[in-house]
C-alpha beads as a LAMMPS data file, in Angstrom:
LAMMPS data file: protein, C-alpha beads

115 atoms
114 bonds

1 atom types
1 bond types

-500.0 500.0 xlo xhi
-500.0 500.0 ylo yhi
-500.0 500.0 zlo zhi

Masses

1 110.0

Atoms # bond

1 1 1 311.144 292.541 402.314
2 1 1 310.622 292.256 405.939
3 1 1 307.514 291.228 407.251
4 1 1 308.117 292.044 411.022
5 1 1 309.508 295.443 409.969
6 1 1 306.704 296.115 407.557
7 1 1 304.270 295.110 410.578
8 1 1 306.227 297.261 413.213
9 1 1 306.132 300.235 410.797
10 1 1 302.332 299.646 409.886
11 1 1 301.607 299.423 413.503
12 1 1 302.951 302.930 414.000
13 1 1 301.474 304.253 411.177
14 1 1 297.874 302.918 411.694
15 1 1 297.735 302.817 415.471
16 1 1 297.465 306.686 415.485
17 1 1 294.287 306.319 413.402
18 1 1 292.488 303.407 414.913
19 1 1 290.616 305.716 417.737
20 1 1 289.325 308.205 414.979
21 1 1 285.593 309.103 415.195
22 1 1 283.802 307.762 412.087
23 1 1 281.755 310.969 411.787
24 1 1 284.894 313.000 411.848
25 1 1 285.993 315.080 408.925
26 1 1 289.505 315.395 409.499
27 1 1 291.967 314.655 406.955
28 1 1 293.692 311.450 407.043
29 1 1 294.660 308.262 405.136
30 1 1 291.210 307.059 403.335
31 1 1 289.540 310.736 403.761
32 1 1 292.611 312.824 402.387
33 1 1 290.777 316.129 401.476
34 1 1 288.589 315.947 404.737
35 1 1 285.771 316.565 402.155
36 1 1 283.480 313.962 403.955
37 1 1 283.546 312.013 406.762
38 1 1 285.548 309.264 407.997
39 1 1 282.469 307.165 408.084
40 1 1 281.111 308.066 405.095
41 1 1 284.390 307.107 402.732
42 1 1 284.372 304.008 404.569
43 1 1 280.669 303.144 403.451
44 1 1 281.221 303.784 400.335
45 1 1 284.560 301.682 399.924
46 1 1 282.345 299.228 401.307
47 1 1 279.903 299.476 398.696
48 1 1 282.503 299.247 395.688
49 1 1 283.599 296.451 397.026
50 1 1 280.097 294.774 397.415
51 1 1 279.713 295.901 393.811
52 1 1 283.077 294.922 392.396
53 1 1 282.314 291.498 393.918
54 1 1 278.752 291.049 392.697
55 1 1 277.473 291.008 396.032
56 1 1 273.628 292.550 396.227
57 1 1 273.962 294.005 399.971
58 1 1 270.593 295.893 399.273
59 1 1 270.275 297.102 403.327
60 1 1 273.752 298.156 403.991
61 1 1 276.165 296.838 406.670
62 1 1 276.263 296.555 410.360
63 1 1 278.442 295.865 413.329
64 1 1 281.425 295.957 410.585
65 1 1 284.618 295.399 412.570
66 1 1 287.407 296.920 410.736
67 1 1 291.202 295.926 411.137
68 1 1 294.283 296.374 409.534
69 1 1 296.103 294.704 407.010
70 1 1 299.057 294.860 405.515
71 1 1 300.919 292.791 402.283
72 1 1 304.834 292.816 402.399
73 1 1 306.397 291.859 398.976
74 1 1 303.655 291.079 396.931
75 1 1 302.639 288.722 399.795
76 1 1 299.894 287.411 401.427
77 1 1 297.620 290.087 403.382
78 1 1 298.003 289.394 406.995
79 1 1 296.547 291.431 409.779
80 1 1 298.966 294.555 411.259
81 1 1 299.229 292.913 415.184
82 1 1 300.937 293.918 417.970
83 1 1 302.375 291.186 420.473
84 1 1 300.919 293.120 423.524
85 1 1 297.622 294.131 422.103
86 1 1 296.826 291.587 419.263
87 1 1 295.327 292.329 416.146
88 1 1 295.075 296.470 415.386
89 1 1 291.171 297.422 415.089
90 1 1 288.907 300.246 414.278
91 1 1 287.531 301.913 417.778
92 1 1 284.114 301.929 416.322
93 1 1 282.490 299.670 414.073
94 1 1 280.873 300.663 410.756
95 1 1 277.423 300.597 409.870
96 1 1 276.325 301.752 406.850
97 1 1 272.221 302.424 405.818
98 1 1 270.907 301.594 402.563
99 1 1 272.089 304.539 400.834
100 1 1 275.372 303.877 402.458
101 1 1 275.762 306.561 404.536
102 1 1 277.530 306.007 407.755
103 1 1 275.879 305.721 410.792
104 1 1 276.477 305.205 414.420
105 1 1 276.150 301.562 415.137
106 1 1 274.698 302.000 418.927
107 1 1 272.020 304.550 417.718
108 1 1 274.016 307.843 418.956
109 1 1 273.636 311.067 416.929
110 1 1 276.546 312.071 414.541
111 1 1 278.620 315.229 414.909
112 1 1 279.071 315.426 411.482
113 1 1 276.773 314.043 408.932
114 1 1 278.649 315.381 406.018
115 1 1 281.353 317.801 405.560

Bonds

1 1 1 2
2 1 2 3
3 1 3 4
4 1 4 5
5 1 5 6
6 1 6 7
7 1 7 8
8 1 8 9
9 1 9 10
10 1 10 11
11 1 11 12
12 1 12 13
13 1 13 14
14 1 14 15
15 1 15 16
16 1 16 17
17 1 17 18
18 1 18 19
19 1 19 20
20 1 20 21
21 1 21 22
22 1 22 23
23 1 23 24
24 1 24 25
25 1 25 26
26 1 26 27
27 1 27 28
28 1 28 29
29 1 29 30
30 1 30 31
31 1 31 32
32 1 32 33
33 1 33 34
34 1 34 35
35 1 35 36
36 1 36 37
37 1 37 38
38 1 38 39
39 1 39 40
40 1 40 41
41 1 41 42
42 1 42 43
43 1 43 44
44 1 44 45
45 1 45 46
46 1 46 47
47 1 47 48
48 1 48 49
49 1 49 50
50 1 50 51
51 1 51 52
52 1 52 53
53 1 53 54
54 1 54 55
55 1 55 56
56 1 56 57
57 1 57 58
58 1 58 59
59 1 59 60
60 1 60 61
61 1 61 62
62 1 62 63
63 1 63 64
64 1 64 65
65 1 65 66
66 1 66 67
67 1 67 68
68 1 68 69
69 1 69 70
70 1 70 71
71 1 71 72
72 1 72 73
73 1 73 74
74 1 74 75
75 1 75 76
76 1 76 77
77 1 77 78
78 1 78 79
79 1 79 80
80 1 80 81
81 1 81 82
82 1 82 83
83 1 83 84
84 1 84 85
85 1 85 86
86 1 86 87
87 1 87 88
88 1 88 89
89 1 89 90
90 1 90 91
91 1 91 92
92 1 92 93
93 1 93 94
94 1 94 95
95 1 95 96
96 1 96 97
97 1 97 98
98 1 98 99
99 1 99 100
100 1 100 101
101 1 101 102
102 1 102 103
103 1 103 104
104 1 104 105
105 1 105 106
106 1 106 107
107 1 107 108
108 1 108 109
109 1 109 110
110 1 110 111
111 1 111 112
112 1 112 113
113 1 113 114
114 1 114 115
């Protein structure tokens, strides 16, 4: 049960994730069949949690910033950092319509609206 360790590893892990595309479909932790895309899991994790937590969120979310987050021996969840570049982040943020769909927070057009 070491925290640094279990930071260090999630670091590696994650850090080769973080620059994904949130319309991509490629298969990866969160999208494992590649079935959808990125964005679109994400939304809808979003929404179950909204749900689970009786939140009404009618209009979806926007200018989400994601990060990571990691819990080390039934723990505390504390964020996956690095001492030279700080706290490990989604590249994009998520934005999610009213259907919860993903869409590109600055207006751009997807490459992939579904899978």
């Amino acid at each position: 049960c070491d925290s640094t360790e279990a930071n260090a590893k999630c670091y590696l892990l994650m850090a080769q994730i973080a620059d994904d595309k949130l319309d991509s479909c490629k298969k990866t932790l969160g999208n494992l069949n590649g079935d959808d895309t990125i964005g679109n899991q994400l939304c809808g994790q979003a929404r179950r949690y909204f749900d689970q937590s009786k939140m009404d969120i009618p209009e979806g979310v926007r200018d989400k910033t994601l990060a990571f987050y990691s819990s080390t021996c039934k723990g505390s969840w504390t964020a996956v950092t690095s001492s030279q570049r700080g706290k490990l982040r989604v590249a994009e943020r998520l934005c999610c319509d009213k259907n919860w769909k993903y869409f590109k927070c600055n207006g751009g057009s997807l490459v992939n609206e579904g899978c």
